[in-house]
One Martini backbone bead per residue (centre of mass of N, CA, C, O) as a GRO file, in nm:
protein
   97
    1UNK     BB    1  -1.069  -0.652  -0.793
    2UNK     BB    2  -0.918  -0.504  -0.616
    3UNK     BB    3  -0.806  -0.287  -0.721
    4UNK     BB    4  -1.093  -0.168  -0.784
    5UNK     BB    5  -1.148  -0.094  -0.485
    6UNK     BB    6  -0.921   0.050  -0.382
    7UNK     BB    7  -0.906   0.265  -0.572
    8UNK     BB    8  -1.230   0.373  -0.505
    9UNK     BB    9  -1.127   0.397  -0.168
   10UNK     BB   10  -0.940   0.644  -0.277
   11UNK     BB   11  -1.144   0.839  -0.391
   12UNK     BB   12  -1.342   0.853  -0.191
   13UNK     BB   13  -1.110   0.964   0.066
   14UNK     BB   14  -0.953   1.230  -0.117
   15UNK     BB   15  -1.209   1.445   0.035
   16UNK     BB   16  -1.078   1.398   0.342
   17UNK     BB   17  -0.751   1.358   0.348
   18UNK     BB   18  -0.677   0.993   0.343
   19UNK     BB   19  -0.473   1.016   0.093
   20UNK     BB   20  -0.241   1.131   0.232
   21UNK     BB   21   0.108   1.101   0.364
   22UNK     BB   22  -0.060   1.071   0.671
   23UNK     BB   23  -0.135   0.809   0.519
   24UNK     BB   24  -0.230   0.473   0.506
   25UNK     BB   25  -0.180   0.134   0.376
   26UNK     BB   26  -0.276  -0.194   0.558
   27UNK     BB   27  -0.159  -0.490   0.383
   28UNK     BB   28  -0.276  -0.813   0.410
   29UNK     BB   29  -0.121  -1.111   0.332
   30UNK     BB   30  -0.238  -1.417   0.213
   31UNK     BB   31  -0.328  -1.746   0.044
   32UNK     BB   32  -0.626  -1.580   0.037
   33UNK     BB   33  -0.528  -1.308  -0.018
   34UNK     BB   34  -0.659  -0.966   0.062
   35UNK     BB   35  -0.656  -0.701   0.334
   36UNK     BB   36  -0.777  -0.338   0.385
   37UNK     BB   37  -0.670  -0.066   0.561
   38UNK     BB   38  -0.694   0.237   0.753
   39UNK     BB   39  -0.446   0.458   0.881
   40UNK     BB   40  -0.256   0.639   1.085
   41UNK     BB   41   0.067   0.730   1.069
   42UNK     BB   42   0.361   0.504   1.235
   43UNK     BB   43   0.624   0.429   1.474
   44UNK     BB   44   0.550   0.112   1.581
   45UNK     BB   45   0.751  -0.029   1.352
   46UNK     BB   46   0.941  -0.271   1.165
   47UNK     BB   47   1.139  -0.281   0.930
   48UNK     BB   48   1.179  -0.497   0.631
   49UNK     BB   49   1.183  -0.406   0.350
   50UNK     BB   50   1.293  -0.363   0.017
   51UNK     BB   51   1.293  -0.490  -0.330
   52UNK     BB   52   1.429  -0.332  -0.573
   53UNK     BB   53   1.115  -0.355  -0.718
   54UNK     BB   54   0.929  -0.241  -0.518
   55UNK     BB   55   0.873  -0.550  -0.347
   56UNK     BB   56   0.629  -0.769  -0.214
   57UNK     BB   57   0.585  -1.045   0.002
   58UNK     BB   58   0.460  -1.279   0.155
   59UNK     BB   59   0.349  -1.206   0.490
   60UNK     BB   60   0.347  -0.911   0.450
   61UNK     BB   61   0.316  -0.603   0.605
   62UNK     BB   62   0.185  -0.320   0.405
   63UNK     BB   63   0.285   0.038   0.338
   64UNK     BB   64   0.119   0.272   0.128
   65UNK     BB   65   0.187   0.590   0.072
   66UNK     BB   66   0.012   0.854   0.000
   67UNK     BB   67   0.123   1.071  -0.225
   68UNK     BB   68   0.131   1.347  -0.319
   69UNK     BB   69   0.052   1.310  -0.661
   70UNK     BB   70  -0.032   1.059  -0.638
   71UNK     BB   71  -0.280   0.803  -0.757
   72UNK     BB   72  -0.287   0.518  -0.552
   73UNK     BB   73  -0.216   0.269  -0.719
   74UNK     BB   74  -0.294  -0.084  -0.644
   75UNK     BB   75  -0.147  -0.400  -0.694
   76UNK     BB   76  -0.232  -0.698  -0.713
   77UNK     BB   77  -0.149  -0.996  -0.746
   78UNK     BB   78  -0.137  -1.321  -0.694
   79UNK     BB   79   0.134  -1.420  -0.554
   80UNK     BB   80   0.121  -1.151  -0.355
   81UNK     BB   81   0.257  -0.910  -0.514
   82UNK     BB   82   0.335  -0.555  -0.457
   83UNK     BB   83   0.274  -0.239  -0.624
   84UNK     BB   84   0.339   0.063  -0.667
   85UNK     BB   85   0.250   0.383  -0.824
   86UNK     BB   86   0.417   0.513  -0.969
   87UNK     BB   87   0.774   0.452  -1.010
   88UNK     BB   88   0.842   0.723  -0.849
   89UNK     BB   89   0.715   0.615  -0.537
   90UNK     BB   90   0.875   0.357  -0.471
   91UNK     BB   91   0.991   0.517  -0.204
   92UNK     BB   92   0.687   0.483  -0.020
   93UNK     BB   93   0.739   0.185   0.035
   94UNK     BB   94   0.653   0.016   0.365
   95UNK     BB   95   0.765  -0.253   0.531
   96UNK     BB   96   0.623  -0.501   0.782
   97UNK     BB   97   0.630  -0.741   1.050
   0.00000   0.00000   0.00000
């Protein structure tokens, strides 16, 4: 259900702007599930990285850049777990404390 919200003001948004480099998707996971907000991307954050599968565990506050070309699709888990596609783009995610 997640997936296809984000999805939709995904697209809602990409005629606006909003959904191109300069602008981030801010995911805070926790154990009740998932909540998504849009802002322009900052640098006043502290990276605390993407593991190998290009995917971040629960409690982190994780940044989805979505790159010029990405499709901008968002997978949320039940575990928690999430990650951007396509596979290509996965060096766009970046993970925050």
């Amino acid at each position: 259900m997640h997936f296809l919200q984000i999805t939709a003001l995904l697209t809602l948004l990409a005629p606006l702007g909003l959904a191109q480099g300069d602008n981030g998707i801010l995911v805070n996971v926790n154990s009740h599930g998932t909540s998504s907000v849009y802002y322009p991307e900052s640098g006043i954050c502290t990276p605390i990285g993407v593991n190998q599968a290009g995917t971040v565990q629960n409690s982190a506050r994780c940044v989805f850049y979505i790159q010029p070309g990405c499709n901008g699709q968002l997978a949320v888990f039940g575990s928690g777990v999430h990650s951007i596609y396509p596979p290509e783009d996965i060096g766009s995610v970046k993970c925050y404390e």
